[in-house]
C-alpha positions in Angstrom: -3.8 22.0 -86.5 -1.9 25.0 -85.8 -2.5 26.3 -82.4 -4.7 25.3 -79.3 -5.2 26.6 -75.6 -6.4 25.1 -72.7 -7.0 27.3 -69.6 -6.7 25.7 -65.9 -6.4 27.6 -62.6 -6.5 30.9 -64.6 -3.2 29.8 -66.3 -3.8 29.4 -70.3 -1.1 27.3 -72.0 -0.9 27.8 -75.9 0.4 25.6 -77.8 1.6 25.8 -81.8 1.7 22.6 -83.4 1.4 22.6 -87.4 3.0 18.8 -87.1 5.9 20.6 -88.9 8.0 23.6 -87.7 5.3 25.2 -86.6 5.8 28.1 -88.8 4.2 31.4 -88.3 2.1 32.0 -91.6 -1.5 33.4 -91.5 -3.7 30.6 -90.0 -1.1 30.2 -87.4 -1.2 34.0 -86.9 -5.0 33.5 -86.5 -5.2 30.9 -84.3 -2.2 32.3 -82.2 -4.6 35.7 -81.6 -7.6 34.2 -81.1 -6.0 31.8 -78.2 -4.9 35.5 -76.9 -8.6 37.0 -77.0 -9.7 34.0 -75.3 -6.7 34.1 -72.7 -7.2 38.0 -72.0 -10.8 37.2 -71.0 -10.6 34.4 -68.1 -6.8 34.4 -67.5 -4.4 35.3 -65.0 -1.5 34.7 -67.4 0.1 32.8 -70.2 2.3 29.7 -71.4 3.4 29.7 -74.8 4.6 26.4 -76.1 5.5 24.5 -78.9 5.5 20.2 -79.6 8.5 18.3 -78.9 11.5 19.6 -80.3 9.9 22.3 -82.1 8.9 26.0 -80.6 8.7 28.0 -84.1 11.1 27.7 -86.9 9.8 31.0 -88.3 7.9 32.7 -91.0 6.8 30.1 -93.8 9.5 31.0 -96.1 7.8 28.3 -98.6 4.8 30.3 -98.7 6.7 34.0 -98.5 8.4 32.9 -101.3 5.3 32.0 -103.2 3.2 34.9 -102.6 3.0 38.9 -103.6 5.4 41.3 -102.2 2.1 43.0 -100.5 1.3 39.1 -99.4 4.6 39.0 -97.5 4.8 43.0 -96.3 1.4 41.6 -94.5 2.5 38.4 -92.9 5.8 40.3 -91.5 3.1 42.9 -90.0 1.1 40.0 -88.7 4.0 38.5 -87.2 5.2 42.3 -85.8 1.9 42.7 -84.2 1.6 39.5 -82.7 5.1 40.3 -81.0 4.1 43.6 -79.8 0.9 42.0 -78.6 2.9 39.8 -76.3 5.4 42.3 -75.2 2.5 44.4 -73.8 0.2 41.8 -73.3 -1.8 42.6 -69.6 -0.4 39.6 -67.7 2.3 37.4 -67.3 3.6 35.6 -70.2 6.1 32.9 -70.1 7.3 30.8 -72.7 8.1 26.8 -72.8 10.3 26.6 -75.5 10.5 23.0 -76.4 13.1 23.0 -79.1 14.3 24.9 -82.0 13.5 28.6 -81.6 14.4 30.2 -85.3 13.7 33.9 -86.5 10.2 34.6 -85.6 10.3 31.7 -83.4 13.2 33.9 -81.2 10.9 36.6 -81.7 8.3 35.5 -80.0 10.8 34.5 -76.7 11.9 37.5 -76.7 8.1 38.9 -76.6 7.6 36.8 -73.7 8.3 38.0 -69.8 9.9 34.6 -68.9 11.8 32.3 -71.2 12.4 28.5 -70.6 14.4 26.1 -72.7 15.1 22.7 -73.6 18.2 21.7 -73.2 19.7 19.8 -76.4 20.7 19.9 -79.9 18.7 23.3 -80.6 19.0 26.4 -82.3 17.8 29.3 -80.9 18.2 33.3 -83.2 17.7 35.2 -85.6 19.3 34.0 -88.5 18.4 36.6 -91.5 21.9 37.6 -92.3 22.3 34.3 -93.2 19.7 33.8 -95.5 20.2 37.2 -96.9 17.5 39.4 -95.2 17.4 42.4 -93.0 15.5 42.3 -89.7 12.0 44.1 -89.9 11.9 47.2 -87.1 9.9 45.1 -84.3 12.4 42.4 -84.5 15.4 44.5 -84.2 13.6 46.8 -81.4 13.1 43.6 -79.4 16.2 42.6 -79.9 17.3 45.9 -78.5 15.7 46.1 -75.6 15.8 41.6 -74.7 19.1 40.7 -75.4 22.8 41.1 -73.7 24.3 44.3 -75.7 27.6 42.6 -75.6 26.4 39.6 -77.9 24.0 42.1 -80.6 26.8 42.4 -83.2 26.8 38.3 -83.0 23.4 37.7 -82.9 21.9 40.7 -85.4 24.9 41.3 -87.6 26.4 37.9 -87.8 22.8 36.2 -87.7 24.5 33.5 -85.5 22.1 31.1 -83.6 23.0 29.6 -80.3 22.6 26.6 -77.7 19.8 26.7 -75.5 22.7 27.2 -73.0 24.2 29.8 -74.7 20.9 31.3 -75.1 20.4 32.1 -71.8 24.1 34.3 -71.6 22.8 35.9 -74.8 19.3 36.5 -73.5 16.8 34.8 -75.7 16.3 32.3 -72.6 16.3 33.1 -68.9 16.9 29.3 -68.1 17.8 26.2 -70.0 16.3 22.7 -68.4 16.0 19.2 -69.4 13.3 18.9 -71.8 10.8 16.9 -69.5 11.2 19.8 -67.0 10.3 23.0 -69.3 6.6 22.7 -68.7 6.9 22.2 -65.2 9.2 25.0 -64.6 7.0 27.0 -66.8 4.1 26.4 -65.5 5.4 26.8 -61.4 6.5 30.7 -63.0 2.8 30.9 -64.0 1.4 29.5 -60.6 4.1 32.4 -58.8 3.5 35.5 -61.4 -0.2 35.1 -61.8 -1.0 36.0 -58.0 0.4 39.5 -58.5 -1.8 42.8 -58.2 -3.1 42.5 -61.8 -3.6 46.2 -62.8 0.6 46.6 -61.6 1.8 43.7 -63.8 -0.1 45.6 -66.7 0.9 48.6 -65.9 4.4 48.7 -64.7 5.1 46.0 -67.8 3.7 49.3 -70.3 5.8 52.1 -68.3 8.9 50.0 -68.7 8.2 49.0 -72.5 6.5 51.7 -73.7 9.9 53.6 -75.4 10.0 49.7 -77.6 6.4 49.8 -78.5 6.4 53.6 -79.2 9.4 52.3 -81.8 7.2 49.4 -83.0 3.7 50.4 -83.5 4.2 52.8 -86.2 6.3 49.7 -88.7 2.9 46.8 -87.6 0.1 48.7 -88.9 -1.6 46.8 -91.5 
């Protein structure tokens, strides 16, 4: 299993489980964007989620580390595209980040309009420098444009990853609760943001982005 959605009172809650770390390699990819399609179609917006303890550790460095260098230039695109998808995606989309948020895992908060965490003993950032690589442009640019300028040299330079609680000062997180309250508060955001005038969520969310994704686009095209 990788991911799965499950659409309520117009509110679609998607959820990556891979009964690992849910990492982001191609059938996760897949089954991430095909949630989306079905989402975009008889939604009014989004939850992201992960199982207990675990929102995304990542790319599947086991398998990145196995394959082609055009295998991995691919997956990185996937993963890009999939982040710019949710940054401009035409509704609300909050995320209920249920544990350890790593690398693509951050990525994908800081794609997301709203950002809840579970408090406890997480990890939440983008860690390349520590594992020696350089951020692609669409995680940088997020970066850029999601998280606190005064904690960027930490967080892209240094690599460092943080509490939930600290999180939330660095900007990956707007809000850090107990674990058993993340889907709740998550899913009261969705009940608030998915009455809004559609067409102005979508198009005041592409006004204000659209310097970020003019920066992405061009690095995602596979």
């Amino acid at each position: 299993m990788s991911a799965t959605i499950k659409i309520e009172n117009e509110i679609a809650v998607i959820t990556m489980d891979d009964g690992k770390a849910n990492a982001i390699n191609p059938t996760m990819l897949a089954s991430l964007n095909a949630a989306l399609d079905q989402a975009e179609k008889t939604a009014k917006a989004v939850i992201i989620t992960g199982r207990s303890e675990r929102f995304s550790a990542g790319f599947d460095l086991k398998l990145m580390g196995n394959s082609s260098p055009e295998d991995v230039t691919k997956l990185v695109k996937g993963g890009g595209a999939l982040a710019l998808r949710l940054f401009t995606f035409p509704m609300p989309v909050i995320a209920a980040c249920t544990g350890h948020g790593i690398a693509m895992g951050c990525f994908i908060l800081l794609s997301c309009d709203k950002r809840y965490g579970a408090t406890g003993p997480y990890k939440i950032g983008a860690n390349e420098t520590q594992i020696g690589m350089v951020l692609p442009v669409f995680a940088l640019e997020l970066c850029k444009a999601r998280l606190n300028p005064l904690y960027m040299t930490e967080s892209v330079v240094m690599g460092t990853l943080f509490s939930p609680e600290e999180a939330v000062t660095v900007g990956y997180l707007d809000k850090a609760v107990a674990p058993d309250q993340v889907m709740a508060e998550a899913m009261a955001e969705a009940e608030r943001l998915k009455a809004l005038p559609a067409k102005a969520v979508a198009g005041n969310k592409r006004i204000l982005r659209q310097p970020t994704v003019d920066a992405i686009a061009p690095s995602v095209v596979i």
